[in-house]
ZAKOL-159042 format. One record per residue (C-alpha): residue number from 1; residue in one letter; x, y, z. Coordinates in steps of 0.001 Angstrom, whole numbers, plus 500000, padded with zeros to 6 digits. Layout:
N
<num:NUM, residuo:a, u:X, v:Y, w:Z>
...
***
This chain:
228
<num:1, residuo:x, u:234323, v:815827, w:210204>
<num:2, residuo:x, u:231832, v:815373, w:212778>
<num:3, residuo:x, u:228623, v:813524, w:213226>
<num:4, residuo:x, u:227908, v:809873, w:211601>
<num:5, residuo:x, u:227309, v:811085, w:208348>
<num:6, residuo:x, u:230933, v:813153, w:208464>
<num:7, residuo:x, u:232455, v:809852, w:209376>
<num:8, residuo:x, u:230588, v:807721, w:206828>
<num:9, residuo:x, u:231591, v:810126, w:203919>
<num:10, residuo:x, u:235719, v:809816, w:204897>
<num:11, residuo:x, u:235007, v:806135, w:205174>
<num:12, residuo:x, u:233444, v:805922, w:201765>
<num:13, residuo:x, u:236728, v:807751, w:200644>
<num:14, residuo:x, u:238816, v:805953, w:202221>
<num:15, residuo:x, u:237090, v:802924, w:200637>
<num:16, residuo:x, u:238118, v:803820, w:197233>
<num:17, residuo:x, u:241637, v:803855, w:198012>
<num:18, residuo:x, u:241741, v:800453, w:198776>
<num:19, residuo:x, u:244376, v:798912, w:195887>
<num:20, residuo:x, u:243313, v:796346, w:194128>
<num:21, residuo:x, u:245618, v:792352, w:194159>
<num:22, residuo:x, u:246622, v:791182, w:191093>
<num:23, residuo:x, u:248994, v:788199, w:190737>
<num:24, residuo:x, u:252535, v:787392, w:190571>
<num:25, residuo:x, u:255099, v:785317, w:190565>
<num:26, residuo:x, u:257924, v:784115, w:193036>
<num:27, residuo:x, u:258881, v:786441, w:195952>
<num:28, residuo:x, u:259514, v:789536, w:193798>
<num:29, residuo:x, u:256696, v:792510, w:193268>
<num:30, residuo:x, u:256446, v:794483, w:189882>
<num:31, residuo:x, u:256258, v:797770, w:191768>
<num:32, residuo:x, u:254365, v:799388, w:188402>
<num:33, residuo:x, u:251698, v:797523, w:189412>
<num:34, residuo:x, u:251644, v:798117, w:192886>
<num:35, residuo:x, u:252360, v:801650, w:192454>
<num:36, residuo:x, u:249299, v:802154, w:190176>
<num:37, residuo:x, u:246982, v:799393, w:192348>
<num:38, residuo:x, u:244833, v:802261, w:194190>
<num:39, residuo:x, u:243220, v:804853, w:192064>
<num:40, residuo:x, u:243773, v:807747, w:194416>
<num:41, residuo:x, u:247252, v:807258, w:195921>
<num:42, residuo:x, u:250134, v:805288, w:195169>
<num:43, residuo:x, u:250466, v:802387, w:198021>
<num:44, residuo:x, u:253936, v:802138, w:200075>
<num:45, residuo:x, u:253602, v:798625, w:200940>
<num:46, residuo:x, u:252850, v:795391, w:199488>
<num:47, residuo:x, u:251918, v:791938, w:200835>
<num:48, residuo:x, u:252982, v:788853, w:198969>
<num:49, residuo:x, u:250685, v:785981, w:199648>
<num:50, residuo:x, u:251514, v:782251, w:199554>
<num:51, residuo:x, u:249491, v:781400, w:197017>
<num:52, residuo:x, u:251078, v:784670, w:194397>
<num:53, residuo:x, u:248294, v:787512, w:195538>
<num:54, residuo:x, u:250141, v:790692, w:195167>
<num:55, residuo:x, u:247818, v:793003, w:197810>
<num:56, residuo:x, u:249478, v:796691, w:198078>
<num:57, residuo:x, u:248194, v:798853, w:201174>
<num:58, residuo:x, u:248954, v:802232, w:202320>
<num:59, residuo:x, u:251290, v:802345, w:205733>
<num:60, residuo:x, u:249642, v:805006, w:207117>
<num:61, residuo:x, u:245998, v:803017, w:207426>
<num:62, residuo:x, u:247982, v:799714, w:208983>
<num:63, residuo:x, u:249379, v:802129, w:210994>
<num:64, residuo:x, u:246609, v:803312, w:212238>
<num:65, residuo:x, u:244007, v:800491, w:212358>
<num:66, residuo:x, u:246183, v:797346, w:212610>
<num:67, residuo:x, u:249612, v:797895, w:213440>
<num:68, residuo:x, u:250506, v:794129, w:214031>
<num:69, residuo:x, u:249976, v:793724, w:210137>
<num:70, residuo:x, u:252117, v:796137, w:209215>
<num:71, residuo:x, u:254457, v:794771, w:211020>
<num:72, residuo:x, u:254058, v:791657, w:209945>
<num:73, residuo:x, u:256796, v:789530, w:208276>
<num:74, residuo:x, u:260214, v:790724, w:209552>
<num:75, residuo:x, u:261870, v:789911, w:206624>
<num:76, residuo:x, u:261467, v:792842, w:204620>
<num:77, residuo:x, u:262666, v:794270, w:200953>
<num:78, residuo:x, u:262903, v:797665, w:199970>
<num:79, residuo:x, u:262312, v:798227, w:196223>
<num:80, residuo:x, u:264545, v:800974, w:195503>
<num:81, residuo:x, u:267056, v:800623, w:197444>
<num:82, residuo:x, u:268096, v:797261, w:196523>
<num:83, residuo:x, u:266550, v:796578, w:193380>
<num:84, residuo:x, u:266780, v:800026, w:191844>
<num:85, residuo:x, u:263286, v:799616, w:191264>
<num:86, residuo:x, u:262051, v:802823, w:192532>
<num:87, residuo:x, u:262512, v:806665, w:191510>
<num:88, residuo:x, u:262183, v:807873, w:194846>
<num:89, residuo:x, u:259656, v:810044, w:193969>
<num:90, residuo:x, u:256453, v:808125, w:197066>
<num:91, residuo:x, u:259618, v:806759, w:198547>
<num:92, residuo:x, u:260365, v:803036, w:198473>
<num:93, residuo:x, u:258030, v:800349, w:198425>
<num:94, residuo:x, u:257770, v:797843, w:201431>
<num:95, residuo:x, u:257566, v:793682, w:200784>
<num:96, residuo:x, u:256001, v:791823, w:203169>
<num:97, residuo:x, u:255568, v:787982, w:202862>
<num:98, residuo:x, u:252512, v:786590, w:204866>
<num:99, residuo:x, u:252625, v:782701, w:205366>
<num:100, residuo:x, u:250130, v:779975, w:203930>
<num:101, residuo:x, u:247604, v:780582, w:206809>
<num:102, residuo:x, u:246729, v:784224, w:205344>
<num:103, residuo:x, u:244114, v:783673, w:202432>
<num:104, residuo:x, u:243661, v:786315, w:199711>
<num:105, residuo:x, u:239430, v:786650, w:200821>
<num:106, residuo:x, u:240482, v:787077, w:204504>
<num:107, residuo:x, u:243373, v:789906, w:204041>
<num:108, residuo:x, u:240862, v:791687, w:201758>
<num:109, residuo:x, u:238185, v:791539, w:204223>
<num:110, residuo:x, u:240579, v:792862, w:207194>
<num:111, residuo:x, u:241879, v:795638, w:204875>
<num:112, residuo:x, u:238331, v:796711, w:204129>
<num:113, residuo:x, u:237905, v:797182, w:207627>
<num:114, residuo:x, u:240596, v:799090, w:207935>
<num:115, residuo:x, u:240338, v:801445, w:205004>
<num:116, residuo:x, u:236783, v:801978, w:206098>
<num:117, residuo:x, u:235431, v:800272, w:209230>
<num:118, residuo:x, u:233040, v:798421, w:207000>
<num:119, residuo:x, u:232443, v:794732, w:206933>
<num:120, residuo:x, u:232897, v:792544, w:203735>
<num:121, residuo:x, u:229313, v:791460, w:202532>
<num:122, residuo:x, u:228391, v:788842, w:199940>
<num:123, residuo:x, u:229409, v:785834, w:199384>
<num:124, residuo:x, u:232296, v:786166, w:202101>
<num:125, residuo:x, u:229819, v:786199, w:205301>
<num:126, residuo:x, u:226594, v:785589, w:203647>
<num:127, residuo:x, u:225637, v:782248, w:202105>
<num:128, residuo:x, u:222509, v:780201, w:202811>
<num:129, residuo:x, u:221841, v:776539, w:202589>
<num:130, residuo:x, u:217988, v:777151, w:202473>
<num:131, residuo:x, u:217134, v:777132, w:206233>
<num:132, residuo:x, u:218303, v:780453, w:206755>
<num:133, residuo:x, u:221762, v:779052, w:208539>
<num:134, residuo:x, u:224799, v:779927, w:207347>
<num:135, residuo:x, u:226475, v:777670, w:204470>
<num:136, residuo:x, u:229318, v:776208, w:205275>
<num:137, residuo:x, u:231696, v:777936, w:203225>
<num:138, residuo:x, u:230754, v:781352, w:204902>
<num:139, residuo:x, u:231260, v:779699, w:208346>
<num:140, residuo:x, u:234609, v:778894, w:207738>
<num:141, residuo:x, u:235482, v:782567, w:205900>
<num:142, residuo:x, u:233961, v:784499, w:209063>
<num:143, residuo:x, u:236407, v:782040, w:210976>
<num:144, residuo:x, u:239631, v:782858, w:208519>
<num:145, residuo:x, u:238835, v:786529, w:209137>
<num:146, residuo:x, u:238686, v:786175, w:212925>
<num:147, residuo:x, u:241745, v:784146, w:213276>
<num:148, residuo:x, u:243402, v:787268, w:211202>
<num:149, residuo:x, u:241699, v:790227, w:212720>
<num:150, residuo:x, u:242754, v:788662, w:216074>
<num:151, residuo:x, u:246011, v:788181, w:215220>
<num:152, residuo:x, u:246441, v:792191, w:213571>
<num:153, residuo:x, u:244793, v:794166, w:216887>
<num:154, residuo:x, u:241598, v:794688, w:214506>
<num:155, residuo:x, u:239120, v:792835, w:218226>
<num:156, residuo:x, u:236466, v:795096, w:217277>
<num:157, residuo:x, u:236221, v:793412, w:213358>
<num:158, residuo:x, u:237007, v:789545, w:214911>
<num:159, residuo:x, u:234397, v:790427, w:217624>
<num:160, residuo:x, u:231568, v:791491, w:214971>
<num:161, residuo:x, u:232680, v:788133, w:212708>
<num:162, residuo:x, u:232679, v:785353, w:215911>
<num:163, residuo:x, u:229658, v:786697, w:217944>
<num:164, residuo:x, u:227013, v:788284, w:215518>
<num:165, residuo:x, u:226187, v:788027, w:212246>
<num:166, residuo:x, u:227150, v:791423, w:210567>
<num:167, residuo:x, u:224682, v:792325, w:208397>
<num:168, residuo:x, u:225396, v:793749, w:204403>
<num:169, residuo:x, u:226762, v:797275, w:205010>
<num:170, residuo:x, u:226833, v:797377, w:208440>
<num:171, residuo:x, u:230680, v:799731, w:209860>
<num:172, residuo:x, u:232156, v:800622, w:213453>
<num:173, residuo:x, u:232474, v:804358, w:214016>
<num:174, residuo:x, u:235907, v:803816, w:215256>
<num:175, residuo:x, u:237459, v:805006, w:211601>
<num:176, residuo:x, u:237725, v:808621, w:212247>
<num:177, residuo:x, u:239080, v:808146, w:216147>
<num:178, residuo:x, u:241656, v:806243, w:214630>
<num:179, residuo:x, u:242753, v:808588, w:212094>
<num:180, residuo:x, u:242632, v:811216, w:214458>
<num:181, residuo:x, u:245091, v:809218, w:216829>
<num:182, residuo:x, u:247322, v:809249, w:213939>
<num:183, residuo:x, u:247463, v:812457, w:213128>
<num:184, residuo:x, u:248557, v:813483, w:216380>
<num:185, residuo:x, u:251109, v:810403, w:216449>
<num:186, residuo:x, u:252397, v:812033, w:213000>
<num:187, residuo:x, u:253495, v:808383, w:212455>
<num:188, residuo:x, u:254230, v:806778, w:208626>
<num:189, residuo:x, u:253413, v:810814, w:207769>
<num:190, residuo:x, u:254571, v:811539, w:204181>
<num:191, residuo:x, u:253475, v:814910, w:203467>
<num:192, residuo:x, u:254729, v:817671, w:205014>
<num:193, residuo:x, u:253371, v:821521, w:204607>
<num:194, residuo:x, u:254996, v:824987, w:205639>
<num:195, residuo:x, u:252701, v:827653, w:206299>
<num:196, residuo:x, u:252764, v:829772, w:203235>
<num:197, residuo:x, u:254986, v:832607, w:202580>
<num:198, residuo:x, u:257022, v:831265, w:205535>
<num:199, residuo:x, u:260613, v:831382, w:205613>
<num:200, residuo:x, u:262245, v:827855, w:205241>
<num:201, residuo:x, u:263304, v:827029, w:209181>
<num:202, residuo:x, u:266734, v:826368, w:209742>
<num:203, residuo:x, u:265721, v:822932, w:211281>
<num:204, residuo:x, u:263329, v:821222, w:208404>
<num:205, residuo:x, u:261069, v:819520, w:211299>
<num:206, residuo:x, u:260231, v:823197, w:212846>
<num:207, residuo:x, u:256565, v:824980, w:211831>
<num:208, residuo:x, u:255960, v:822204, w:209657>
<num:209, residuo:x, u:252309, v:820560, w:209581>
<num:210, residuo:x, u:252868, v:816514, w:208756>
<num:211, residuo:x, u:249698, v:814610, w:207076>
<num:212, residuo:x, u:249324, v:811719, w:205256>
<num:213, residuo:x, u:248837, v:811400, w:201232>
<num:214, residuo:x, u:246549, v:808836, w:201026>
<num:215, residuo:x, u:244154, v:810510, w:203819>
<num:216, residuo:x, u:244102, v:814237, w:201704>
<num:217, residuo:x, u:244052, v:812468, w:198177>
<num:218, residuo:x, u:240824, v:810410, w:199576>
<num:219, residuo:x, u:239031, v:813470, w:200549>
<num:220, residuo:x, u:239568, v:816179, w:197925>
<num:221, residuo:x, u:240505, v:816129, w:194125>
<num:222, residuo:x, u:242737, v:819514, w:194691>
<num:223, residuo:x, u:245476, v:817679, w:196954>
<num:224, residuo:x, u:245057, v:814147, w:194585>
<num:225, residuo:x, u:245971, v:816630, w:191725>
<num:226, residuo:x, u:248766, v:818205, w:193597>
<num:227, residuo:x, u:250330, v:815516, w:195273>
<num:228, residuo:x, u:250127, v:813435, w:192059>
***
C-alpha cells in the first residue's frame, strides 16, 4: 500500500503480531507457548533471556528489519528435530540464547520497532522528575535500547533514542521499504502459492509465488483463516 496512511495501517497490523514473553525456566522453551504467543501467526523463533523471558518473534520481520538479531546466538536448538517437540506442521522452532546484557524492556522495545517502525512510549522513554528532564530510569532504558539497536543494524531506532527525544507514537516510514526488500529477497519465505488451476511444475520452485505467513495473516482475516 501506498501513501503514509497505507503504511501506517500494515504497521498497525504488523503491531498485533508481536508475541507476547512469558517466563520459563532453564535453557529449554515450552514451544505450546511460543507457538500460541502471537495472536495472528504462530512465531518460528524464540529468544531465551538471561534472566528466564521467553520472547518468540517471527523470522521473517528479523529478517527483514534486523538481521544481526536473528542471527544472534550461534548456538542454536531446533525443537522438532531434536526434541520431538514439534509436528512439523509451521516447521521447527528456532532457540536463541541472548546474554545478560539483553534486558527483557530493551528487546521488546527493538522488536516493536521492528514489527512496526514505532517507538516504545511510556514509562520506557518517558519519565519526569518534575523539571521536565528526563528521570533517570528512562535515561538509562533509552541507553539499553541504543546499545541493542546498534548492535542489531536497527541505526535508524538507536539514532531516534541517543539524539532526540521520540515523542509518544511517533514511527519511521522505513516499515514498508523493508518488507518490500524482502519480498523480492524471498528470504525466511514460508508460504508458497501456485497460480490456480495450474499444473504442478515438475521442479516445485518453478511458477511459484513465495510470501510470508505472518505478513498475509497481519493484513487480512481470509489468509489468517486459511493458513491457520
Amino acid at each position: 500500500e501506498g501513501g503514509v496512511g497505507g503504511a501506517a495501517r500494515v504497521a498497525a497490523a504488523l503491531a498485533s503480531a508481536l508475541p507476547e514473553p512469558f517466563s520459563g525456566v532453564g535453557s529449554g522453551v515450552d514451544e505450546a507457548a511460543a507457538r500460541a504467543a502471537s495472536p495472528v501467526a504462530s512465531p518460528d523463533v524464540c529468544f531465551v533471556l538471561f534472566d528466564g523471558t521467553r520472547q518468540p518473534a517471527h523470522a521473517a520481520l528479523l529478517a527483514a528489519r534486523c538481521p544481526a538479531l536473528a542471527r544472534a546466538g550461534r548456538e542454536r536448538h531446533m525443537l522438532g528435530e531434536a526434541d520431538g517437540g514439534s509436528d512439523g506442521s509451521h516447521g521447527a522452532m528456532e532457540i536463541i540464547k541472548l546474554g545478560a546484557g539483553v534486558t527483557r524492556r530493551a528487546l521488546r522495545a527493538v522488536l516493536l520497532f521492528a514489527y512496526s517502525g514505532a517507538l516504545a512510549t511510556g514509562t520506557l522513554f518517558f519519565g519526569d522528575d518534575g523539571d521536565g528532564r528526563d528521570s533517570a530510569r528512562s535515561a538509562e532504558s533509552r541507553a539499553e535500547v541504543a546499545k541493542l539497536a546498534s548492535k542489531c543494524g536497527a541505526y535508524e531506532l538507536a539514532h531516534c533514542v541517543r539524539f532526540r527525544r521520540p515523542k509518544p507514537g511517533a514511527r519511521v516510514r522505513r516499515l514498508t521499504e523493508a518488507l518490500e526488500a524482502l519480498a523480492k529477497r524471498e528470504t525466511r519465505a514460508d508460504v508458497f502459492f501456485h497460480p490456480d488451476g495450474a499444473d504442478p511444475p515438475e521442479n516445485p520452485l518453478e511458477n511459484v509465488f513465495p510470501a510470508h505467513r505472518v505478513v498475509l495473516c497481519a493484513r487480512a482475516e481470509y489468509f489468517r483463516a486459511a493458513l491457520d
